[in-house]
N, C-alpha and C positions, 0 to 999 in steps of 0.2 A: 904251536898254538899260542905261545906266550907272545909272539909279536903279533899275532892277530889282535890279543884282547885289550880293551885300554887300560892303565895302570887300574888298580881297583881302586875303588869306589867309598868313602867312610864307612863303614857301617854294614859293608858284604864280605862274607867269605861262604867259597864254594868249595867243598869236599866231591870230588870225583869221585865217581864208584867205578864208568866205566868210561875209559878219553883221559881230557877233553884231544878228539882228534881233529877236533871241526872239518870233519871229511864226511864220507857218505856212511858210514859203522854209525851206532848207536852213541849219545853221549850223554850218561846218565849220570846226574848229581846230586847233591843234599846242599841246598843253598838255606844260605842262614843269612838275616837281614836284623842287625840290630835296632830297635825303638827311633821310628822317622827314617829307615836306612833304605834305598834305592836303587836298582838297576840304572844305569843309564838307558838312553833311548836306543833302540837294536832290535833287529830283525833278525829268523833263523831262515834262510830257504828252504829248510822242509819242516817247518815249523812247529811249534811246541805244544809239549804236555807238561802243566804242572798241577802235583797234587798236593793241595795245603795239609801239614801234617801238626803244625802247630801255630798259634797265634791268631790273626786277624790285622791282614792288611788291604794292601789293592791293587788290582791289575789298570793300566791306563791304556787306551788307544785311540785313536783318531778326535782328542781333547772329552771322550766319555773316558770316567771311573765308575768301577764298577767293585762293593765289598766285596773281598773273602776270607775266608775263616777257617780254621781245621777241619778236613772232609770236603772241602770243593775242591773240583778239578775244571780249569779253565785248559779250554783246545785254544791255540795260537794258529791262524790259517800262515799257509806259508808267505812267505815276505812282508806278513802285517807288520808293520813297527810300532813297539808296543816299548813301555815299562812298565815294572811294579817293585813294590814295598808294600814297608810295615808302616803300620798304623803309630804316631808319637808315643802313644804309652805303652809300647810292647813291641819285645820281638818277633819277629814270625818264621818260620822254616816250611820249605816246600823243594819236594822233589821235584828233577828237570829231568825231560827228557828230549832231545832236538835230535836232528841228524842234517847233514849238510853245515856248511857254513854259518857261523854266525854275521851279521853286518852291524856292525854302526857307524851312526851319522855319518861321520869322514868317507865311508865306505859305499853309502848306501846312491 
């Protein structure tokens, strides 16, 4: 998985719970996004669930943002290419869940 993913990102770190196999199994994690901190741009093939468990940031896709906040769960349809982060004055954490590959841009 590690040469699939691009180096990381300022401001993200992922706690695996279950992966990351980026294969067809489940890969669930605890992603942490520090104040302004962002996903790159990526798509999953069989696309994402995340549940905001702390903070208030944002999911972005097709140039709509859209708030969230502890207690939303946003569905990611498959191959949407999407990012998200945290809002500048706070961190945010939210559970991942994907199956299949992830893509980004270079990939996609």
């Amino acid at each position: 998985m590690a040469a699939a993913v691009p180096a990381a990102e300022p401001g993200l770190a992922v706690s695996w719970l279950a992966g990351p196999v980026n294969a067809e199994p489940l890969d669930v994690g605890l992603v942490t996004l520090a104040p302004g901190g962002a996903t790159p741009l990526h798509s999953h093939d069989g696309g994402q669930l995340i549940v905001v468990v702390s903070g208030r940031g944002w999911v972005e896709t097709a140039g709509e943002r859209v708030v969230v906040e502890a207690g939303d769960v946003v569905l990611t349809p498959p191959g949407e290419v999407h990012t998200h982060g945290a809002d500048a004055d706070g961190p945010m954490a939210h559970f991942t869940v994907t199956t299949g590959p992830n893509r980004f841009p270079q990939q996609i």
